[in-house]
N, CA and C atoms as an extended XYZ file, in Angstrom:
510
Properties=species:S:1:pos:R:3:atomname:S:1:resname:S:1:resid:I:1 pbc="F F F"
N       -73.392       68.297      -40.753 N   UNK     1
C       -72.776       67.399      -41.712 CA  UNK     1
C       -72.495       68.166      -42.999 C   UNK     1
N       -71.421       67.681      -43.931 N   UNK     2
C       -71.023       68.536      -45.010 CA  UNK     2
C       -72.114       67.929      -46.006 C   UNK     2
N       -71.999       68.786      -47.007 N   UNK     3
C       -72.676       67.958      -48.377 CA  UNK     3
C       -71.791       67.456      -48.850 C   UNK     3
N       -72.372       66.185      -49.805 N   UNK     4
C       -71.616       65.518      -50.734 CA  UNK     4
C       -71.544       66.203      -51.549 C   UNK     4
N       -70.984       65.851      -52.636 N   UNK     5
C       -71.012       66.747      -54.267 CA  UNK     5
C       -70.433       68.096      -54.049 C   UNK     5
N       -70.587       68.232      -55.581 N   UNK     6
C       -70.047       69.231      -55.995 CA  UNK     6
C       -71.038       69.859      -57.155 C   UNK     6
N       -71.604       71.095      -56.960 N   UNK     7
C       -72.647       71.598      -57.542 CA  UNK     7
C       -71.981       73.011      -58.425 C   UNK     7
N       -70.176       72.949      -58.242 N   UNK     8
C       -69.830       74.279      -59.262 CA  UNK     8
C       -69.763       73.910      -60.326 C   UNK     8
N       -69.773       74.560      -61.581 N   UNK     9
C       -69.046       73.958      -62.617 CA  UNK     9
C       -67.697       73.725      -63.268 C   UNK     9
N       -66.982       74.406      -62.750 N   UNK    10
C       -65.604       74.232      -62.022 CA  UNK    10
C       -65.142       73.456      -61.538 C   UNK    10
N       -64.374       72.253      -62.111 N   UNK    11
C       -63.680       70.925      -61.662 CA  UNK    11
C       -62.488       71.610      -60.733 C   UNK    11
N       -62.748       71.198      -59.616 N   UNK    12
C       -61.918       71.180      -58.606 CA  UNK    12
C       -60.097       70.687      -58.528 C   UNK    12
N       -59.245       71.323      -58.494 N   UNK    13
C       -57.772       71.249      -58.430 CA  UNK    13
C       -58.025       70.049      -57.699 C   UNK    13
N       -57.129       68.676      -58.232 N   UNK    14
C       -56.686       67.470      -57.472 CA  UNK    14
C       -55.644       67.943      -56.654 C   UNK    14
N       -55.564       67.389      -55.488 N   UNK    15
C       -54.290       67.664      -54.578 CA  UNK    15
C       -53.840       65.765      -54.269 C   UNK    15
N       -53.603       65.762      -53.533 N   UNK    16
C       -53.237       64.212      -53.074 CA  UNK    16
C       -53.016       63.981      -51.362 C   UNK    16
N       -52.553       62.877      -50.935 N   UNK    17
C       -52.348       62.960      -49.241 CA  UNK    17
C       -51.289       61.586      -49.762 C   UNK    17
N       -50.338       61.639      -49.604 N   UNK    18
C       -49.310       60.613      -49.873 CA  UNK    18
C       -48.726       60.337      -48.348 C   UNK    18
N       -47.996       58.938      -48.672 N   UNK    19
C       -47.518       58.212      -47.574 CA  UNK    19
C       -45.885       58.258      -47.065 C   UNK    19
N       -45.650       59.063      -46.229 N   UNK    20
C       -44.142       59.349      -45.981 CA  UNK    20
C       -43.674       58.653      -44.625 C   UNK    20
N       -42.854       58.528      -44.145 N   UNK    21
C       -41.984       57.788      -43.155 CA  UNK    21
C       -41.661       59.282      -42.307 C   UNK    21
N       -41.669       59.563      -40.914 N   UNK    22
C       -41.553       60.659      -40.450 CA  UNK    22
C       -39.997       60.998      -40.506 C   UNK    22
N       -39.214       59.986      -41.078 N   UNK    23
C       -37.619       60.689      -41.297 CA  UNK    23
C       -37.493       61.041      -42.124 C   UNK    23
N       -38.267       61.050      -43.285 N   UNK    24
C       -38.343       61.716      -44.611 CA  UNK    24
C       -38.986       63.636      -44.182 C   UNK    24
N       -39.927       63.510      -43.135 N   UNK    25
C       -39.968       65.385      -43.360 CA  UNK    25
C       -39.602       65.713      -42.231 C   UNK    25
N       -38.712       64.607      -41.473 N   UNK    26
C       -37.168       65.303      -40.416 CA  UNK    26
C       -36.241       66.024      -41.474 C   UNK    26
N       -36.245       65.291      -42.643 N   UNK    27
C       -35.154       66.057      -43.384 CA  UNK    27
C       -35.616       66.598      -44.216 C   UNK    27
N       -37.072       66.918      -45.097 N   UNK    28
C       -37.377       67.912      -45.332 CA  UNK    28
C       -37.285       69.129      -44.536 C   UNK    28
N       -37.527       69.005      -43.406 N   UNK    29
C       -37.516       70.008      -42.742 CA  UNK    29
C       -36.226       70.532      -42.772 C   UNK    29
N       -35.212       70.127      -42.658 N   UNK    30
C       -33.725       71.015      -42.902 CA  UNK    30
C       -33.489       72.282      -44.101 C   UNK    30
N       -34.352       71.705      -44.848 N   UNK    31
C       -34.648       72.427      -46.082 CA  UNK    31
C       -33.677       71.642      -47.457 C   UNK    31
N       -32.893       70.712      -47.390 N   UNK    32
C       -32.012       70.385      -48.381 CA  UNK    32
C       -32.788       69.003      -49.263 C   UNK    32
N       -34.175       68.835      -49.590 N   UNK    33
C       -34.688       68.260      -50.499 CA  UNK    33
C       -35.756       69.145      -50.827 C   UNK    33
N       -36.028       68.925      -52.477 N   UNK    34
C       -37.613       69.429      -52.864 CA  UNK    34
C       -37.664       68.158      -53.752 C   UNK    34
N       -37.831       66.955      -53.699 N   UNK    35
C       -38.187       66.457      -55.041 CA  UNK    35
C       -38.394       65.238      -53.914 C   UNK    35
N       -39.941       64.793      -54.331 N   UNK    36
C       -40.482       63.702      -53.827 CA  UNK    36
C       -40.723       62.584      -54.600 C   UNK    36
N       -40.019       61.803      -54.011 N   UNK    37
C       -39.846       60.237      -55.377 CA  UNK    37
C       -40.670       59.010      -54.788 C   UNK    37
N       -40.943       58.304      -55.677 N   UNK    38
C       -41.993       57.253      -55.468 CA  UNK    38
C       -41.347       55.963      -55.854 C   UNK    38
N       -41.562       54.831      -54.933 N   UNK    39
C       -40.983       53.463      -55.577 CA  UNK    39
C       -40.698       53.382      -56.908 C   UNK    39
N       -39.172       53.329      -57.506 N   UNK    40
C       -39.675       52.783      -58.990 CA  UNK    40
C       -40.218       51.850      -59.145 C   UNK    40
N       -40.648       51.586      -61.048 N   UNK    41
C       -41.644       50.806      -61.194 CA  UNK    41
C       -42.562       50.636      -61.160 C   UNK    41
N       -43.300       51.933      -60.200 N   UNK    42
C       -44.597       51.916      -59.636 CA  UNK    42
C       -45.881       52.613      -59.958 C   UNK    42
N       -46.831       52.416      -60.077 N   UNK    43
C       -48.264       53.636      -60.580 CA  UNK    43
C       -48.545       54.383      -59.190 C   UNK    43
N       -48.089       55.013      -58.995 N   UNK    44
C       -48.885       55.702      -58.043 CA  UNK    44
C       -50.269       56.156      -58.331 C   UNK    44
N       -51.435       55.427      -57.538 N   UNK    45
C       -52.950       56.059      -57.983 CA  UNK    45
C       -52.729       55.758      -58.939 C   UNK    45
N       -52.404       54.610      -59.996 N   UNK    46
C       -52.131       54.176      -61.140 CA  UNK    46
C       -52.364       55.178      -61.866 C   UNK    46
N       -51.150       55.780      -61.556 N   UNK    47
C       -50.384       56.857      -62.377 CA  UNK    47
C       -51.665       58.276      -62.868 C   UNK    47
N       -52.727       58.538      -61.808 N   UNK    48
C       -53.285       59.479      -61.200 CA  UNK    48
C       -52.644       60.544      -61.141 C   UNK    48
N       -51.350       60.447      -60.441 N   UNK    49
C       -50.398       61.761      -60.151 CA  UNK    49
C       -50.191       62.396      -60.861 C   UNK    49
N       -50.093       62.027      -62.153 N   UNK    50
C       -50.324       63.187      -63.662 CA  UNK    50
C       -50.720       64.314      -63.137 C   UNK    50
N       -52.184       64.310      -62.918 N   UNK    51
C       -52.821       64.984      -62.764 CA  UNK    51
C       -52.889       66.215      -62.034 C   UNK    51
N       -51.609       65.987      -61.228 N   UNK    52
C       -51.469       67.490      -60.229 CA  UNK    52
C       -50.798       68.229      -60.947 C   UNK    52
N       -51.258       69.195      -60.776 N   UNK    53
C       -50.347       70.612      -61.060 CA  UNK    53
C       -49.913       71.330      -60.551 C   UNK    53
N       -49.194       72.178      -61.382 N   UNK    54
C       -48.196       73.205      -60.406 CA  UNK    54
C       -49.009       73.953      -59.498 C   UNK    54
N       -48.845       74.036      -58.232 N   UNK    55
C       -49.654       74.851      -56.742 CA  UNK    55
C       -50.678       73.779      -56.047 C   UNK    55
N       -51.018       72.654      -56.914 N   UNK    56
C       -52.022       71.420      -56.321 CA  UNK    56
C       -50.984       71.191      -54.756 C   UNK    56
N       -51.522       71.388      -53.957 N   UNK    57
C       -51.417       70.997      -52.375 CA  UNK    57
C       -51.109       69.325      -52.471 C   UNK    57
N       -50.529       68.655      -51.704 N   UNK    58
C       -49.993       67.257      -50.950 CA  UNK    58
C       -50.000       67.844      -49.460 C   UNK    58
N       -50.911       66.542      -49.189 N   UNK    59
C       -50.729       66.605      -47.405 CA  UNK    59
C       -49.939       65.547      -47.582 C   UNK    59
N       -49.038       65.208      -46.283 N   UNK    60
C       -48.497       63.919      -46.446 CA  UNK    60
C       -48.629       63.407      -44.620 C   UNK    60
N       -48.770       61.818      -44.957 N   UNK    61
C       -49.168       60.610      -43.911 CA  UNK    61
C       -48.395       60.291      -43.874 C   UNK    61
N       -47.247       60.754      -42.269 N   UNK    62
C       -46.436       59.698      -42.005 CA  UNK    62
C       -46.848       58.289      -40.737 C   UNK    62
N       -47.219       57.304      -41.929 N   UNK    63
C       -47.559       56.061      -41.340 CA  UNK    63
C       -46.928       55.754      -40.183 C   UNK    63
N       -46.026       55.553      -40.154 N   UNK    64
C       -45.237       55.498      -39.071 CA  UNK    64
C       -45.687       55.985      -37.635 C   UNK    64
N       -45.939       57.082      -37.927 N   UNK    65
C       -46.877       58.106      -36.633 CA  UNK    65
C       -48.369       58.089      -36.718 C   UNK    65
N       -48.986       57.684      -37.418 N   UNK    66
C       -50.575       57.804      -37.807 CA  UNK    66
C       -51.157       59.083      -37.824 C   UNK    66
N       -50.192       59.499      -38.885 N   UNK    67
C       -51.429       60.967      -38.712 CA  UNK    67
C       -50.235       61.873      -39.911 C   UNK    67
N       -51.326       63.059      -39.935 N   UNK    68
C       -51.071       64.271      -41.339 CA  UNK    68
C       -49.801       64.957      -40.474 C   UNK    68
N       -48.859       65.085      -40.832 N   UNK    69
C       -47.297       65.829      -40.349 CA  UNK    69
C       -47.615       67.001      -41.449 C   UNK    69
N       -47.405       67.198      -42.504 N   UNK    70
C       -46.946       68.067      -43.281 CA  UNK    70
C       -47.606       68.256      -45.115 C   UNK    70
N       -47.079       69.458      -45.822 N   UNK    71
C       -47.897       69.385      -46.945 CA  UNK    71
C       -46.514       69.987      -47.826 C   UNK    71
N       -46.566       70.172      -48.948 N   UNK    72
C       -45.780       71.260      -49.702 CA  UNK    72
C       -47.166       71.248      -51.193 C   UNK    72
N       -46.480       72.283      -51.959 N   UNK    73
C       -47.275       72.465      -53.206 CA  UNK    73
C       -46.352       72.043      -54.489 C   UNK    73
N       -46.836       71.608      -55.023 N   UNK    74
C       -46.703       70.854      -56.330 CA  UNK    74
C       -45.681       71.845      -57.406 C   UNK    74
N       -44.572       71.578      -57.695 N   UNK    75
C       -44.063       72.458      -58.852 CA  UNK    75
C       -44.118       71.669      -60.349 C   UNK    75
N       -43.819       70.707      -60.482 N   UNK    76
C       -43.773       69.836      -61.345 CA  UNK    76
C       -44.260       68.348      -60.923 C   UNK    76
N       -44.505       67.558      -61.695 N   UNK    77
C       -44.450       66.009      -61.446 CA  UNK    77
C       -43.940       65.425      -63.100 C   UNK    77
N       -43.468       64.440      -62.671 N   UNK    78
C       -43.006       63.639      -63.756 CA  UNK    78
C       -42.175       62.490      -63.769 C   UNK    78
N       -42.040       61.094      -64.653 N   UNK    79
C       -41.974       60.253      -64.267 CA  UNK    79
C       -40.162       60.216      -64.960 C   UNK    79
N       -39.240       59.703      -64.629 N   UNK    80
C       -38.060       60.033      -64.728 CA  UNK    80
C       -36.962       58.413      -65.091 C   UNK    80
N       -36.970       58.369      -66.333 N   UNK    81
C       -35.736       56.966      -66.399 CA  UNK    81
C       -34.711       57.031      -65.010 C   UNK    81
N       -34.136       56.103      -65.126 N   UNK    82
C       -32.541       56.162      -63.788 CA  UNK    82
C       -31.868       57.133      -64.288 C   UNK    82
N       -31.300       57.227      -65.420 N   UNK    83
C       -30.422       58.543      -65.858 CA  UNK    83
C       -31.023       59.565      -65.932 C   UNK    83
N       -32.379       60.197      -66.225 N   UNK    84
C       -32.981       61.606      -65.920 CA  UNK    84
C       -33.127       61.907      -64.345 C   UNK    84
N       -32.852       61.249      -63.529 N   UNK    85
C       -33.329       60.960      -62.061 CA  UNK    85
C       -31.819       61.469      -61.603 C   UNK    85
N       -30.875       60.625      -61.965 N   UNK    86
C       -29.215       61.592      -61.649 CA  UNK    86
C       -29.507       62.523      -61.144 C   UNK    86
N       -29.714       63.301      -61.904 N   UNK    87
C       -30.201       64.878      -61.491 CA  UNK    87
C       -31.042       65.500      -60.681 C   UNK    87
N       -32.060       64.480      -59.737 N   UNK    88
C       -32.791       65.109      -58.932 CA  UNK    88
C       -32.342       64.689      -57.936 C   UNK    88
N       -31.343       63.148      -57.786 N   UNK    89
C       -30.979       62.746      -57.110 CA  UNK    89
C       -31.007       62.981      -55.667 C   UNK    89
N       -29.658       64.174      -55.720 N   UNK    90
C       -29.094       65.026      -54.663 CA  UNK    90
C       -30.305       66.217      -53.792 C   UNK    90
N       -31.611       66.256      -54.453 N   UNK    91
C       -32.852       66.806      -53.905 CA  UNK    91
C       -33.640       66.066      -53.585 C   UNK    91
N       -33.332       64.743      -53.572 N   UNK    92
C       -34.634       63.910      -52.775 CA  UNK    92
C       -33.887       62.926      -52.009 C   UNK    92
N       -34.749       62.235      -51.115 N   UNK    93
C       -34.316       61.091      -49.926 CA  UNK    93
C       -34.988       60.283      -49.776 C   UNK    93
N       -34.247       59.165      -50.283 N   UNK    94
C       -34.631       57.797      -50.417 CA  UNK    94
C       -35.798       57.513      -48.401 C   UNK    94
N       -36.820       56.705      -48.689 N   UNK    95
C       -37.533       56.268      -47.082 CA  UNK    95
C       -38.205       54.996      -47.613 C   UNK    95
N       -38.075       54.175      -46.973 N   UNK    96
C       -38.979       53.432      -46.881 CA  UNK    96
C       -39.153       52.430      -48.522 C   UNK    96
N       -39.867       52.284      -48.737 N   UNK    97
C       -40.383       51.552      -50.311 CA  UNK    97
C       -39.663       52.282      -51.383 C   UNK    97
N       -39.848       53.939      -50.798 N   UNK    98
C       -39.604       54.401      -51.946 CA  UNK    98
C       -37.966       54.734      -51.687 C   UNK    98
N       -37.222       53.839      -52.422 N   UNK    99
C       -35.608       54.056      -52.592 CA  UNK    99
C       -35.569       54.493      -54.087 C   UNK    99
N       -34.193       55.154      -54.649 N   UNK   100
C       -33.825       55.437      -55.748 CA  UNK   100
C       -34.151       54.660      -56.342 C   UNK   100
N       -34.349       54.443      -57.966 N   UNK   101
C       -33.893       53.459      -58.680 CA  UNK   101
C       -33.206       53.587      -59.296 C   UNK   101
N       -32.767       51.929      -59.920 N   UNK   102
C       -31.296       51.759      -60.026 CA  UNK   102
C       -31.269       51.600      -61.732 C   UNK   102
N       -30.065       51.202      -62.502 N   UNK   103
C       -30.237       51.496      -64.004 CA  UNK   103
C       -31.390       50.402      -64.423 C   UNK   103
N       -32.546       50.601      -65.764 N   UNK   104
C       -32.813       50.139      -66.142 CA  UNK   104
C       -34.588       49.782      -65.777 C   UNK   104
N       -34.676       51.212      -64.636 N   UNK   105
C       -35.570       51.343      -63.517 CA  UNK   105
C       -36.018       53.145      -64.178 C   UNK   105
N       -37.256       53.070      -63.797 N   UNK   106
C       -37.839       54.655      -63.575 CA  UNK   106
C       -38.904       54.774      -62.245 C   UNK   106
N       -38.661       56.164      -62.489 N   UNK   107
C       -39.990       56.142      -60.740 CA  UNK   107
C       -40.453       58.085      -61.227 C   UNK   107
N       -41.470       57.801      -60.393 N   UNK   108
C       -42.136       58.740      -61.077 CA  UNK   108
C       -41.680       59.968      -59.328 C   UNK   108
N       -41.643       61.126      -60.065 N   UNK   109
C       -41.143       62.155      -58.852 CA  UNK   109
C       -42.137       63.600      -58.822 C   UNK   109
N       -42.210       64.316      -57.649 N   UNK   110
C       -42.849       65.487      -57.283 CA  UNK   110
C       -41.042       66.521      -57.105 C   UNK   110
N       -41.867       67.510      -58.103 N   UNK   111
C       -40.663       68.786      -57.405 CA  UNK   111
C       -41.508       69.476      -56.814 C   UNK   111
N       -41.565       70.222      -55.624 N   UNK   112
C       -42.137       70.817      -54.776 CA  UNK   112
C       -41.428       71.917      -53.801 C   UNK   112
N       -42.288       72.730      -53.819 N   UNK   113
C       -41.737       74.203      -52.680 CA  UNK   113
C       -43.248       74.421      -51.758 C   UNK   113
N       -42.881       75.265      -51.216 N   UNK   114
C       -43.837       75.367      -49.839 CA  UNK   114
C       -43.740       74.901      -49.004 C   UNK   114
N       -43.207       73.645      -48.433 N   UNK   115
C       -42.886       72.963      -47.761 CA  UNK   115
C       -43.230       73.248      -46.298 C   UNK   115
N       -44.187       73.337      -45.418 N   UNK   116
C       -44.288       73.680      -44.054 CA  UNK   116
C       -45.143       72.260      -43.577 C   UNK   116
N       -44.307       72.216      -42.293 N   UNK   117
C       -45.052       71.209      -41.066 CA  UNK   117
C       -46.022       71.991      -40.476 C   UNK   117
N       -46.695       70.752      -39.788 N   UNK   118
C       -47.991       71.439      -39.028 CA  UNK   118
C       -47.998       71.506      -37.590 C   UNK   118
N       -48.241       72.546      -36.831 N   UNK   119
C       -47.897       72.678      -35.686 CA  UNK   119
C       -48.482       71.835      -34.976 C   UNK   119
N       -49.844       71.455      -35.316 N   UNK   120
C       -50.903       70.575      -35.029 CA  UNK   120
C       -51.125       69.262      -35.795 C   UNK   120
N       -50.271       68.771      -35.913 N   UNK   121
C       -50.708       67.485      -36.838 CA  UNK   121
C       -52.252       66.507      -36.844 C   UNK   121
N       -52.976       66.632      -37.773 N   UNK   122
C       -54.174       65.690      -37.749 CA  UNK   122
C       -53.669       64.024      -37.470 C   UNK   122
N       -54.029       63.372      -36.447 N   UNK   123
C       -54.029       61.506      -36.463 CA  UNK   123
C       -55.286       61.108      -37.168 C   UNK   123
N       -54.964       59.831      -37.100 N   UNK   124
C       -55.477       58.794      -38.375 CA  UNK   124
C       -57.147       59.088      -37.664 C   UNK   124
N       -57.137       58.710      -36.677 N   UNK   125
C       -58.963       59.008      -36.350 CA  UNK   125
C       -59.703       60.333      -37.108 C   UNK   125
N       -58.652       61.370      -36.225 N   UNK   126
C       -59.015       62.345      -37.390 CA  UNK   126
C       -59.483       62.441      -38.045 C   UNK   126
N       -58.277       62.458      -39.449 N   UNK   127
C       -58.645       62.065      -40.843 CA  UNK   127
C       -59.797       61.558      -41.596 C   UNK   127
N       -59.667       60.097      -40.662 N   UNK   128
C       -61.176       59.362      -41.212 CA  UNK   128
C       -61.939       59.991      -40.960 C   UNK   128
N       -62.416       60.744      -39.735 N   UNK   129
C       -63.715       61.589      -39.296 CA  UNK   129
C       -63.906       62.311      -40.593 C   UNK   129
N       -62.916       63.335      -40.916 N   UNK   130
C       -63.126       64.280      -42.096 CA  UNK   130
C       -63.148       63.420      -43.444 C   UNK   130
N       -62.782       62.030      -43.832 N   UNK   131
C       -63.314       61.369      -44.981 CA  UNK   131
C       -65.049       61.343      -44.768 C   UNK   131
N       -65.112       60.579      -43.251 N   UNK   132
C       -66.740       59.903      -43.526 CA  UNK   132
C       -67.617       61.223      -43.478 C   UNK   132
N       -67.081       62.416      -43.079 N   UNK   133
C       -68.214       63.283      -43.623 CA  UNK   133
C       -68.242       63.783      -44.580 C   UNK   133
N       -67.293       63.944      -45.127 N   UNK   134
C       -66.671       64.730      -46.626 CA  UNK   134
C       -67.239       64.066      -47.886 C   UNK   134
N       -66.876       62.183      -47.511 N   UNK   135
C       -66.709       61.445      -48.674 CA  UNK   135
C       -67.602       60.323      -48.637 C   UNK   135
N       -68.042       60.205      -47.348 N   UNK   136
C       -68.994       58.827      -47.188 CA  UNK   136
C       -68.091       57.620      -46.337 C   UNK   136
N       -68.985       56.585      -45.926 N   UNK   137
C       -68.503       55.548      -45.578 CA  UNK   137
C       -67.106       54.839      -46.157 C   UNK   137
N       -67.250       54.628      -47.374 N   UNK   138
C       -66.575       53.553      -48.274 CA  UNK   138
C       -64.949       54.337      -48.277 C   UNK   138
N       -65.076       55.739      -48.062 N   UNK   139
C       -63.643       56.611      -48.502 CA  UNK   139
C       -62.995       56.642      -47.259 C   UNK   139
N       -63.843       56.321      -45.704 N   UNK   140
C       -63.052       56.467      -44.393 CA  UNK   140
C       -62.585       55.248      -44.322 C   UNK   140
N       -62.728       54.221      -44.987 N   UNK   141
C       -62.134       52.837      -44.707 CA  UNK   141
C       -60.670       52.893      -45.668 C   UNK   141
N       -60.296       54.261      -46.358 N   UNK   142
C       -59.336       53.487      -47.234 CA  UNK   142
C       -58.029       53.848      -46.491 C   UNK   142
N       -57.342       52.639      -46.688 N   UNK   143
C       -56.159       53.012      -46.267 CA  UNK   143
C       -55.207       54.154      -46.079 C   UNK   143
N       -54.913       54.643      -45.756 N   UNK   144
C       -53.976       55.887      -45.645 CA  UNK   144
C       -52.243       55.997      -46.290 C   UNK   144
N       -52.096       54.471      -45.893 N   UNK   145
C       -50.668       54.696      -46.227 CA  UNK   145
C       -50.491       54.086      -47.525 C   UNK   145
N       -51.772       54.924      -48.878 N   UNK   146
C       -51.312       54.348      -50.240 CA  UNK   146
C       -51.642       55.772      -50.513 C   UNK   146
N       -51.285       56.109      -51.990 N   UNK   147
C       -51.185       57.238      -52.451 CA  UNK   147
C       -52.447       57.782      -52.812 C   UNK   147
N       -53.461       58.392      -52.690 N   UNK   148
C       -54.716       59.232      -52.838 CA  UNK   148
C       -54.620       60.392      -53.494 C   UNK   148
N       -55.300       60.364      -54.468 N   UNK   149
C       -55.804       61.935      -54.821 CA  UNK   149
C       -56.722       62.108      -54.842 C   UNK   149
N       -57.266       63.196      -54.332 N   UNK   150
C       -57.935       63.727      -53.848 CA  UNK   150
C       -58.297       65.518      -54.139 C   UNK   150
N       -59.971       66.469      -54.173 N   UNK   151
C       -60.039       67.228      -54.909 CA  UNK   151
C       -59.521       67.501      -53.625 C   UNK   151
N       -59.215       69.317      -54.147 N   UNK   152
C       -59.213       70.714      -53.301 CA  UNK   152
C       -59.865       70.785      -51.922 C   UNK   152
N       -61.113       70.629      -52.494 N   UNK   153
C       -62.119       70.770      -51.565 CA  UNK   153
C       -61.490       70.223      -50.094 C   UNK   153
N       -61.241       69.188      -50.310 N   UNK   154
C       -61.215       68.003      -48.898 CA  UNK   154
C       -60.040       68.460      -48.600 C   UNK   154
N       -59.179       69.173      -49.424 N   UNK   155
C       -57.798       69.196      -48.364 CA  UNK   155
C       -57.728       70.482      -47.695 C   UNK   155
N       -58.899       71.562      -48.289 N   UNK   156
C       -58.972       72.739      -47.799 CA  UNK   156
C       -59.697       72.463      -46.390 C   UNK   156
N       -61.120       71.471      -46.239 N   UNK   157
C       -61.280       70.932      -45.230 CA  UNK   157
C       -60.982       70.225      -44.365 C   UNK   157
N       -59.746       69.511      -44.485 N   UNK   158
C       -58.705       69.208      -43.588 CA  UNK   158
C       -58.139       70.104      -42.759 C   UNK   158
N       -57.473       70.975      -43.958 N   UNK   159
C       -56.279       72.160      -43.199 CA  UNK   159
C       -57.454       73.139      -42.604 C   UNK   159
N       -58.246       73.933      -42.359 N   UNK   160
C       -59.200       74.249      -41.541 CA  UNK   160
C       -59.649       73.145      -40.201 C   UNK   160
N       -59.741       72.325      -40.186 N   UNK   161
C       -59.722       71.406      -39.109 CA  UNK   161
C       -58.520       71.593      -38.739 C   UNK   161
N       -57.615       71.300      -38.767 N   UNK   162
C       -56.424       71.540      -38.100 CA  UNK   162
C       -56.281       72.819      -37.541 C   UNK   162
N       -56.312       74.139      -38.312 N   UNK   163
C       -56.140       74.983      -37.956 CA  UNK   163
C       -57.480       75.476      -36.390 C   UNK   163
N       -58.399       75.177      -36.689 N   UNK   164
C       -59.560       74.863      -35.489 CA  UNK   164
C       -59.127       74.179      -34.447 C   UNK   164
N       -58.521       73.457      -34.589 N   UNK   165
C       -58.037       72.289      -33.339 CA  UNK   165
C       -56.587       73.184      -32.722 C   UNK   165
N       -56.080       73.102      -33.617 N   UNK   166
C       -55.001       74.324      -32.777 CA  UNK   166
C       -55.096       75.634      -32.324 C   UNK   166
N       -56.151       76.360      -32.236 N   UNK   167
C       -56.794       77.421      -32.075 CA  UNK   167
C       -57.267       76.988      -30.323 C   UNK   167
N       -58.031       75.944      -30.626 N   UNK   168
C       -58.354       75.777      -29.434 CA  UNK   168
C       -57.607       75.141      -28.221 C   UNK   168
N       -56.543       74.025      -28.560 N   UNK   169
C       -55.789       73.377      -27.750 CA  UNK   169
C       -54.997       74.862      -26.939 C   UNK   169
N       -54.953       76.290      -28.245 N   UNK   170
C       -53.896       77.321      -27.199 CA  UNK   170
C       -54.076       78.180      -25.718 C   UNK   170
């Protein structure tokens, strides 16, 4: 079993595990978006997402499929009126909840590079396994398909699980 806590003194890089629609990193994958947009109007992690920084890791949950598809790293975040958004427009793709917004509207957005799928995608059982040992009971019950942040730690122990599981399935 892992330990709980954190015994460095070194606050741990937030990363996040956000909720995507699997046609959203069909077309990431083409390569012609980097900018990840969020419902306008909305707090994501009531407005938590601040908090990432440039190289902070995102896994992302496409609900749709139940399980971890993909990650990129953080270049910017920031929350964007309809007219500052123009401009990212043409780099992001509307899915699901999260559509453009329209005048008179803001939504808060990720610019991001790194961008790779996982050969091995983690499912939702998964996942929870690596919450309830990572995080306890109360953190494997939380929903998946809302926006989480989450430290370093856990996403480095994710992507090692994955990479273990595909090691062995070869």
């Amino acid at each position: 079993m892992v330990q709980r806590g954190s015994s460095t003194s070194k606050p741990e890089k937030p990363g996040a595990i956000l909720p995507i629609l699997s046609r959203w990193y069909e077309r990431a994958k083409l390569g012609s978006i980097n900018v990840f947009n969020f419902p306008p109007n909305k707090h994501p992690a009531r407005d938590r997402i601040r908090k990432l920084t440039k190289g902070s890791t995102c896994l992302l949950f496409a609900y749709d499929e139940r399980r971890l598809v993909c990650e990129f790293k953080v270049n910017k975040v920031q929350r964007l009126l309809w007219k500052e958004f123009q401009n990212a427009k043409e780099r992001a793709f509307p899915s699901g909840e999260a559509r453009f917004p329209k005048p008179n509207e803001w939504c808060w957005i990720i610019e991001f590079t790194d961008f790779r799928v996982y050969e091995r995608p983690l499912d939702e059982e998964e996942v929870r396994k690596v919450f309830l040992e990572v995080l306890g009971k109360s953190a494997s019950m939380r929903p998946l398909h809302f926006t989480q942040i989450v430290d370093e730690r856990l996403i480095d122990i994710i992507k090692t699980i994955m990479l273990i599981l595909q090691l062995i399935e070869v």
